[in-house]
MIFI-229436 format. One line per 4 residues: number of its first residue (from 1); their letters; for each residue x, y, z of C-alpha. Coordinates in steps of 0.25 Angstrom, whole numbers, plus 5000, padded with zeros to 4 digits. Example, Ala and Ser with C-alpha at 12.3 -4.5 7.8 and 13.67 -1.06 7.14 Angstrom:
<atoms>
1) as) 5049/4982/5031 | 5055/4996/5029
</atoms>
This chain:
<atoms>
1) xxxx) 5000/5000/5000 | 5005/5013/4997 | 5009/5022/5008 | 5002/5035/5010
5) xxxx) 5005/5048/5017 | 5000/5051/5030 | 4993/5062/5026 | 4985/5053/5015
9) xxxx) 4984/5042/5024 | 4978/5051/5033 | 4969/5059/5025 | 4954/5061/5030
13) xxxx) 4944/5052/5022 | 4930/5059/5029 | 4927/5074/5035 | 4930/5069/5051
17) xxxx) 4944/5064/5047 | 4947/5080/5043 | 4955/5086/5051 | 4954/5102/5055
21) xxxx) 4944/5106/5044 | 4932/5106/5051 | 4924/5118/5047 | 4925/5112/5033
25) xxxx) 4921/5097/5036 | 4907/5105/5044 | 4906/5112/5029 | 4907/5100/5022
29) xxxx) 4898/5090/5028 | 4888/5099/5028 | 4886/5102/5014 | 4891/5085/5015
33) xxxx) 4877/5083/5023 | 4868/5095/5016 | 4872/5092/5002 | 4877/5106/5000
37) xxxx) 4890/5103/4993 | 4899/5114/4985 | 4902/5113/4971 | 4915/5118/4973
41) xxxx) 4924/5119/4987 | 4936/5126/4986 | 4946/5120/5000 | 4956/5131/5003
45) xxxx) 4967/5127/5014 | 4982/5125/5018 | 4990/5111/5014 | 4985/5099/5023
49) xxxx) 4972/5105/5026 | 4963/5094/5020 | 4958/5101/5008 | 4959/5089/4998
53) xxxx) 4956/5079/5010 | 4942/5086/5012 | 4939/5087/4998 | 4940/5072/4996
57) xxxx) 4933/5071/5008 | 4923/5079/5002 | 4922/5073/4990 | 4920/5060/4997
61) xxxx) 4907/5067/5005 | 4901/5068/4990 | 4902/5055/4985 | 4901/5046/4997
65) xxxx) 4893/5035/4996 | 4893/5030/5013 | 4882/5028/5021 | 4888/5038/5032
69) xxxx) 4881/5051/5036 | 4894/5058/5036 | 4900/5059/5022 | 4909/5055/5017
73) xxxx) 4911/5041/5024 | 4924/5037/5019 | 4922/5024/5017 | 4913/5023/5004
77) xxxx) 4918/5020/4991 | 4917/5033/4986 | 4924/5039/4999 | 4935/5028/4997
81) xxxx) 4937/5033/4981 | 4938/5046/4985 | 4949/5044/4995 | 4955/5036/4985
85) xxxx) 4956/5045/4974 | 4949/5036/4966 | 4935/5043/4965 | 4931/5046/4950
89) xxxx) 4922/5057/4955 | 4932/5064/4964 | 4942/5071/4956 | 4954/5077/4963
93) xxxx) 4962/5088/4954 | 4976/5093/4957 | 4976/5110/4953 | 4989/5110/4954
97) xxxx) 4992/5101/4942 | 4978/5103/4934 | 4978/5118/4934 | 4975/5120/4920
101) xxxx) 4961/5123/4911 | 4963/5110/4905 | 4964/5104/4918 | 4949/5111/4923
105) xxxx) 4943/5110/4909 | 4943/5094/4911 | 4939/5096/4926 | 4927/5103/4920
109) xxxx) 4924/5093/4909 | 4924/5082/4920 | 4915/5090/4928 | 4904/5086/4918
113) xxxx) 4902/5073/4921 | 4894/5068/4933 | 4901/5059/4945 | 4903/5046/4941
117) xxxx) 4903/5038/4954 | 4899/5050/4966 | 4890/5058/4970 | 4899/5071/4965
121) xxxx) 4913/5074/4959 | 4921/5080/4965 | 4934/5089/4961 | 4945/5091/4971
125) xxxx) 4954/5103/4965 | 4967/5103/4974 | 4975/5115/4973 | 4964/5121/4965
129) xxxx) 4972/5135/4966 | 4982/5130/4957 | 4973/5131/4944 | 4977/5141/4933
133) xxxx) 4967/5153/4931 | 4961/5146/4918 | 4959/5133/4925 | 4951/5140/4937
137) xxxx) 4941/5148/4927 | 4939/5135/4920 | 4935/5130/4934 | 4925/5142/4937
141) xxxx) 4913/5137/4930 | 4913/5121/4934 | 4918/5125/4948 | 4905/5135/4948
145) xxxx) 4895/5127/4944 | 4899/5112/4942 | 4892/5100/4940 | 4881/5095/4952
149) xxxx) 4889/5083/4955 | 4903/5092/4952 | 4910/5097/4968 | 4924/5104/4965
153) xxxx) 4934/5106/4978 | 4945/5115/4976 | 4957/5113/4985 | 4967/5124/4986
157) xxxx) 4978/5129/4996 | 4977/5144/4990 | 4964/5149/4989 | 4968/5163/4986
161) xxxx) 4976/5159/4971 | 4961/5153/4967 | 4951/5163/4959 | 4940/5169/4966
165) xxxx) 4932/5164/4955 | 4934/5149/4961 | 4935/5152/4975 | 4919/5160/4973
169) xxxx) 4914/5146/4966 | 4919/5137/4980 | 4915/5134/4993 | 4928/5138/5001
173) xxxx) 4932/5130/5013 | 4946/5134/5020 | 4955/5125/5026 | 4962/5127/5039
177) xxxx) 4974/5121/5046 | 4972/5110/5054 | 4974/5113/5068 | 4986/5107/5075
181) xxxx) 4980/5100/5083 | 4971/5093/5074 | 4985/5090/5067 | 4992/5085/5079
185) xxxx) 4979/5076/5082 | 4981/5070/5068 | 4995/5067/5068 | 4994/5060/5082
189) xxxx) 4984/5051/5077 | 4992/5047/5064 | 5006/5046/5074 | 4997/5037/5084
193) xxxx) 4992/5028/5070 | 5007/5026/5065 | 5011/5021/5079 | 5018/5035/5083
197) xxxx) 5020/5042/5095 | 5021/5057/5093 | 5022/5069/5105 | 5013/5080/5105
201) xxxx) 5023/5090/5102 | 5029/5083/5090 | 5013/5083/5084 | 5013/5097/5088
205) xxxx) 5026/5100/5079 | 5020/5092/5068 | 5006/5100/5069 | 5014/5113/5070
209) xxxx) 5022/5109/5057 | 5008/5104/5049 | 5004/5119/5050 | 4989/5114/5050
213) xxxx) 4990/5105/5038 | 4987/5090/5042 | 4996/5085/5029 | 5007/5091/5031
217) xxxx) 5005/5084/5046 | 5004/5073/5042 | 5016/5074/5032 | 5025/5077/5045
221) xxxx) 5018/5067/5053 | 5021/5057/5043 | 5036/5061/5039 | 5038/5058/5055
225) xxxx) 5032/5045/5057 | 5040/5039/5044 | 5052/5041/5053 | 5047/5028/5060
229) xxxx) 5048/5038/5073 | 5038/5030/5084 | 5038/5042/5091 | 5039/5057/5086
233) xxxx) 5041/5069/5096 | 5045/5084/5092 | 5058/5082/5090 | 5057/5071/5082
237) xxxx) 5046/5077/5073 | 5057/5090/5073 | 5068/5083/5066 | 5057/5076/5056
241) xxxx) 5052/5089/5053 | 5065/5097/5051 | 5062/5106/5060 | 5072/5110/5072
245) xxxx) 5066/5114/5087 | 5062/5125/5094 | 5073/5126/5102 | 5080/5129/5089
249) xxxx) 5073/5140/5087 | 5073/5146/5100 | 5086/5146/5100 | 5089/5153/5086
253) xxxx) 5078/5163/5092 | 5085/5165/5104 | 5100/5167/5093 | 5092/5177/5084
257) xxxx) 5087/5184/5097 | 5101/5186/5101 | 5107/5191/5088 | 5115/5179/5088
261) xxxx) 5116/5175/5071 | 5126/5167/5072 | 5121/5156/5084 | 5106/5159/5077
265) xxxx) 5113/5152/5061 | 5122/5142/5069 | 5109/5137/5076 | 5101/5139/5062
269) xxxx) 5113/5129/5056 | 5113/5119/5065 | 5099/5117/5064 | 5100/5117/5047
273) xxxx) 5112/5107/5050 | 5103/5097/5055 | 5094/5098/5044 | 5082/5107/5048
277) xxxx) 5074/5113/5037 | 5077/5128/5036 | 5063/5132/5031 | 5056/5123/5042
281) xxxx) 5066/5134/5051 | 5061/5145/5047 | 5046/5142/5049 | 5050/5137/5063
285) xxxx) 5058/5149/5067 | 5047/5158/5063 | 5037/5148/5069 | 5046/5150/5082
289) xxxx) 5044/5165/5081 | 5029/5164/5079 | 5030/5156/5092 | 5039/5168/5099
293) xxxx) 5028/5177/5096 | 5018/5169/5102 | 5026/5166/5115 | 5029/5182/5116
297) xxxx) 5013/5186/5115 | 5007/5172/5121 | 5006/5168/5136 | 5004/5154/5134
301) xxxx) 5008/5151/5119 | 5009/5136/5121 | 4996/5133/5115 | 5001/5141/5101
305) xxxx) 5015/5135/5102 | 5018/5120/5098 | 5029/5119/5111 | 5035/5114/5123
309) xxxx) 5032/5123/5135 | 5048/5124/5136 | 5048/5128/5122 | 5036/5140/5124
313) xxxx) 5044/5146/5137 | 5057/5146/5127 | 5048/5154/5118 | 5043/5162/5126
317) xxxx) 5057/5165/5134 | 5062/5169/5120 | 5049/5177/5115 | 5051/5185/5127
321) xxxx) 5067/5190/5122 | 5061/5193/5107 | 5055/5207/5102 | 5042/5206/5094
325) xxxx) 5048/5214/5084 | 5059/5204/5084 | 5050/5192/5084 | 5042/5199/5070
329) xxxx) 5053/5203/5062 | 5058/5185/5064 | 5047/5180/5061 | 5045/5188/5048
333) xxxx) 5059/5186/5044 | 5057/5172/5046 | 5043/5172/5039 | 5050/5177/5026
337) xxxx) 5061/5170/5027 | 5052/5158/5026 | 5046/5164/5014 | 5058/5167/5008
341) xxxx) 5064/5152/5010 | 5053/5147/5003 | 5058/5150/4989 | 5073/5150/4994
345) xxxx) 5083/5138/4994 | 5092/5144/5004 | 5082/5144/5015 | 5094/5142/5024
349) xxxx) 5100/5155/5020 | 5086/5162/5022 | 5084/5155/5036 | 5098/5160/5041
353) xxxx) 5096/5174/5035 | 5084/5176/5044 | 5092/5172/5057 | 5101/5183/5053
357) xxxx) 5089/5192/5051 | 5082/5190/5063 | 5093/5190/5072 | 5100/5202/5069
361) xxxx) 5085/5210/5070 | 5083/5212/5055 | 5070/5213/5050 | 5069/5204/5037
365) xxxx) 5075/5210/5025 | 5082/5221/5033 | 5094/5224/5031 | 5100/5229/5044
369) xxxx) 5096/5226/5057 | 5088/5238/5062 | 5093/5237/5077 | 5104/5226/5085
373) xxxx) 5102/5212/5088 | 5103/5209/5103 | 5099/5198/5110 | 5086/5204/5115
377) xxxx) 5078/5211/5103 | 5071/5220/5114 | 5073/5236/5110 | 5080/5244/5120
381) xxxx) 5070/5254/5124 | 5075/5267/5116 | 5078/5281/5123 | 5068/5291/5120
385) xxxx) 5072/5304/5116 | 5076/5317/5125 | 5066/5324/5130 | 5062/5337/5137
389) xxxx) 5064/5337/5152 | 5051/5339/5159 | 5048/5351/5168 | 5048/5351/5181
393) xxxx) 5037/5344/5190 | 5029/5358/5194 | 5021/5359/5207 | 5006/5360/5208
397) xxxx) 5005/5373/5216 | 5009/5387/5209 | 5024/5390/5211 | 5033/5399/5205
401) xxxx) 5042/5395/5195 | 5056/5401/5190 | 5055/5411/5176 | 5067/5403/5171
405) xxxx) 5058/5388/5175 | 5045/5393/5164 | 5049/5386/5153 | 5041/5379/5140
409) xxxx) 5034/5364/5146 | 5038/5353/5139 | 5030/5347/5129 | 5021/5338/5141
413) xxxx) 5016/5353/5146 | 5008/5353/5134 | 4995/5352/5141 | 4995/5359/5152
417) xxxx) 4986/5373/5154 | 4992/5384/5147 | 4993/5397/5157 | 4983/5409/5153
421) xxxx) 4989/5421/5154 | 4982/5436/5159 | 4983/5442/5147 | 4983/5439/5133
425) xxxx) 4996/5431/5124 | 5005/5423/5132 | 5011/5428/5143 | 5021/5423/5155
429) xxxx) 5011/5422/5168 | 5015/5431/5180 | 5016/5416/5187 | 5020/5404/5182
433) xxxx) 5008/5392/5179 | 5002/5385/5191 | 5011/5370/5189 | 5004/5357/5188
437) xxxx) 5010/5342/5192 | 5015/5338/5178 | 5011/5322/5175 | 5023/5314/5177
441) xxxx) 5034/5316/5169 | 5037/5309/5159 | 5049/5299/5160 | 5061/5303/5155
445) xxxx) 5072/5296/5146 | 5075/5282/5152 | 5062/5282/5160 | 5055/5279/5147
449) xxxx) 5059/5266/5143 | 5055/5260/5158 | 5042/5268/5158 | 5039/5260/5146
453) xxxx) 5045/5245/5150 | 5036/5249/5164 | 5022/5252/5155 | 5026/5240/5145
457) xxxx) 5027/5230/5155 | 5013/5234/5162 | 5008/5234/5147 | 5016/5219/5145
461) xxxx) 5007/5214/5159 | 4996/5220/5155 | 4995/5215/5140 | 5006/5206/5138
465) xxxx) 5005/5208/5122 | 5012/5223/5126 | 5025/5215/5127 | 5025/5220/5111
469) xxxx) 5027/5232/5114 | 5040/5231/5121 | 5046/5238/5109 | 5040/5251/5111
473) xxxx) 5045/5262/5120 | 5044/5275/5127 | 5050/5286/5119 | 5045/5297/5126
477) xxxx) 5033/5302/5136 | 5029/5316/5140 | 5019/5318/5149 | 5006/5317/5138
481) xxxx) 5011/5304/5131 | 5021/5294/5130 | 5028/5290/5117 | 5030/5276/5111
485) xxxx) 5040/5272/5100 | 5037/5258/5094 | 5043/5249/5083 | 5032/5245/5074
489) xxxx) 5017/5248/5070 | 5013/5236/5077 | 5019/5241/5090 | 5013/5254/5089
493) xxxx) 4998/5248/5086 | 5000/5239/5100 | 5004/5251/5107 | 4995/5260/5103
497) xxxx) 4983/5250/5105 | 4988/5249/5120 | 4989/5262/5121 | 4980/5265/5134
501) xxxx) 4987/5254/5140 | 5001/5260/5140 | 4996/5274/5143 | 4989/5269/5155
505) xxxx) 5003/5261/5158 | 5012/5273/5154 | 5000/5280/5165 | 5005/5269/5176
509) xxxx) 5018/5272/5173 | 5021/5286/5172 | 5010/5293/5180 | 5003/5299/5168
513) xxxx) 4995/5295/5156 | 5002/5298/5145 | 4996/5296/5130 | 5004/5286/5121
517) xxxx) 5012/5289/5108 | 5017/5276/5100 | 5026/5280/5089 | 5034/5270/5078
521) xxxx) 5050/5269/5080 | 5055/5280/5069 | 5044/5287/5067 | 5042/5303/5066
525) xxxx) 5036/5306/5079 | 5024/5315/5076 | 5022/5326/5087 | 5010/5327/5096
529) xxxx) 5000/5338/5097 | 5004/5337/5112 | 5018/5339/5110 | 5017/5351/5098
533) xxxx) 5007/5360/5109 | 5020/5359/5117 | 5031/5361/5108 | 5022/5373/5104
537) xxxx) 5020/5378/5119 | 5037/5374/5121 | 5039/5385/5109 | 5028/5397/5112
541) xxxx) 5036/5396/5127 | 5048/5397/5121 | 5044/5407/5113 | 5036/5416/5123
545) xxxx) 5043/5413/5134 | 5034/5408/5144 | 5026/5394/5145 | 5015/5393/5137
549) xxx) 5006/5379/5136 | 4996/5375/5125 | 4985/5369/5130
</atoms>
């Protein structure tokens, strides 16, 4: 007897052997049971999905001749035929090779005649995408309006590259992934069936690696068990798969962190050495990244991470030593090298060129590093600018005051009452203002980078998303506002859409509610109305000699 594949041998005969599809099996057996069956079905989906698998079953359904309520039975003549691929009145047709108006012209031709043994004919179209423009408009009058006995299923992996004028003539059914755990559940049963003992974490690995296809599962599954292996855990299935653990990649993390090329393409050598697939890498490297970012932002990320708990505390140790910044410019230079390798044969070279790229800060395509590596990616907080000193703290009661001490308020004094004077024009008073407690003033020079660390750790426990903004900080503060200087657009959306929280924190901190400016790093600061009133009141002192406020 021949010898099948696994994925053949274990290929779904009725609608309850389907595995992860149920929203269209429900579809099905309904129009199954009403007699309400399409003319035309057009089955959209990823590889491994089951698009054929329930097209057969579907033509089965239509010609089965058993005495079961649930159709089709599986067992009938008929059924057995089909799944056989020796029914006359199921025709199965490859797109791919038959793409041409000759090609449809005897499709339509055939399509005259009634069935010759079922109940209706059937054609199954895979890769119905691949048909050239002249072949899909002489489809569009058959596929419209075809014969009684005449049901058409269309099969295609891109749905987008088909005409609208086919995709308007069918009854669309989409295709998702197959859950991991329906996949797992699978492969253990086939394991069990071949006398095979396999941990939990290596069908984990197998699931992870299927992407939600159960072919390409079972394709694994099967290149594992011909190793005659009567047990198969993570690392065996590892060294089957090509694939290197995720130490490794905790520990090249760890080199690209510290700026350290060299160790990061000695590591990368050794592993090639040993006869790991450098495109396999690639998608595991970024797949480790993805798993970065969700240790950074998740509490518990064991549910959404296929690991050991001593595994997700490395993650979440080295998650905590990474910049976001840092962790979205690898994962897109990871995600284009993946692009580019695929048309490349010098993958390896690609693969080493991005370790280069990430560890040395670069952004891909860049070429000069737009700061210095260091072993921690976190930004020192940067200095602000000099600024003016601010006056005197002034009693509450009236009190004398030196001529030489009046002098123009700074541009914080903006809002305070303006002094009106006995007689018309601006004039000097015979006594100086009544003074006023100022707000607190505002902090000055090194104070700013601990007044913000001090509101973005309240903001951290409060919201523990906040830990995102750990690149900003506090360039200047007057009394009226505080000003934030950020790196990116995304940044400043996230601050400013928690903006009364960090002025209610800034509030806590300082004394005084202060309103907040967010500003990009580079860009032209735009001067407020608050701070031109009081450059113009600063400039009429000046110029009169006295104090004069704008209120």
């Amino acid at each position: 007897m021949q010898y099948k594949a696994l994925y053949r041998e274990n290929r779904p005969e009725v609608f309850s052997e389907m595995l992860g599809q149920e929203h269209i099996v429900k579809i099905l057996r309904h129009q199954i049971a009403t007699d309400t069956v399409s003319h035309a079905y057009l089955f959209c989906g990823t590889r491994g999905t089951g698009k054929t698998t329930t097209a057969r079953i579907l033509a089965k359904a239509l010609n089965c001749i058993g005495d079961t309520e649930d159709k089709p039975c599986g067992t009938c003549p008929h059924c057995r035929a089909i799944a056989e691929s020796n029914f006359i009145d199921v025709i199965e047709i490859d797109a791919a090779s038959n793409n041409g108006v000759d090609n449809i012209r005897e499709l339509r031709e055939s399509v005259k005649y009634p069935p010759s043994v079922g109940r209706k004919k059937v054609y199954i179209i895979d890769e119905v995408h691949m048909l050239s423009t002249g072949a899909f408009n002489a489809l569009l009058k058959t596929l419209e309006e075809p014969p009684e006995n005449v049901v058409f299923i269309l099969a295609t992996t891109n749905p987008e590259k088909m005409p609208q004028t086919v995709l308007s003539r069918c009854m669309r059914l989409d295709f998702k992934r197959v859950s991991a755990a329906e996949i797992k559940e699978n492969m253990r049963r086939i394991a069990q069936a071949h006398g095979v003992e396999i941990t939990e974490s290596a069908l984990a690995l197998l699931a992870a690696n299927a992407d939600g296809s159960v072919r390409d599962s079972l394709s694994i599954l099967e290149q594992c068990l011909s190793s005659g292996e009567t047990r198969l855990d993570r690392e065996t299935v590892l060294d089957f798969l090509g694939v290197v653990s995720e130490d490794f990649y905790l520990e090249l993390t760890d080199d690209v962190l510290a700026a350290d090329v060299s160790g990061a393409l000695v590591l990368l050598d050794q592993a090639l050495n040993e006869g790991k697939d450098v495109r396999q890498m690639m998608k595991d490297w970024m797949a480790h990244y993805r798993s970065l970012l969700i240790a950074k932002f998740v509490e518990n990320p064991e549910d959404m991470l296929n690991m050991s708990s001593e595994n997700i505390e490395k993650l979440k140790e080295q998650s905590r030593r990474i910049e976001l910044p840092d962790l979205n410019r690898s994962i897109v230079t990871l995600a284009r090298t993946i692009n580019d390798a695929r048309y490349s044969t010098q993958a390896r070279i690609l693969m080493e060129v991005a370790v280069v790229t990430i560890a040395s800060g670069l952004s891909y395509g860049e070429e000069e590093a737009p700061r210095q590596a260091a072993p921690v990616r976190r930004p020192a907080p940067r200095q602000p600018a000099p600024r003016r000193e601010a006056p005197a703290p002034r009693q509450a009661a009236p009190q004398q005051a030196p001529a030489q001490a009046q002098q123009a308020p700074p541009p914080w004094d903006a809002d305070r009452p303006v002094p009106q004077p006995d007689a018309p024009g601006v004039q000097a008073p015979a006594e100086p203002p009544v003074q006023q407690a100022p707000p607190q003033t505002p902090a000055q020079g090194d104070d700013l980078a601990q007044i913000w660390e001090d509101v973005m750790e309240d903001a951290i426990e409060s919201k523990p998303q906040m830990s995102m903004m750990r690149g900003a900080h506090l360039a200047a503060m007057n009394e009226k506002e505080f000003k934030l200087v950020v790196e990116s657009d995304f940044m400043k959306m996230m601050l400013e859409r928690e903006a009364d929280l960090l002025c209610s924190l800034m509030e806590k901190r300082t004394g005084t509610w202060r309103k907040m400016v967010c500003r990009l790093d580079g860009e032209k600061e735009e001067e407020s109305r608050e701070s031109e009133l009081a450059r113009i009141a600063e400039e009429a002192s000046a110029v009169l000699g006295t104090t004069v406020r704008i209120k």
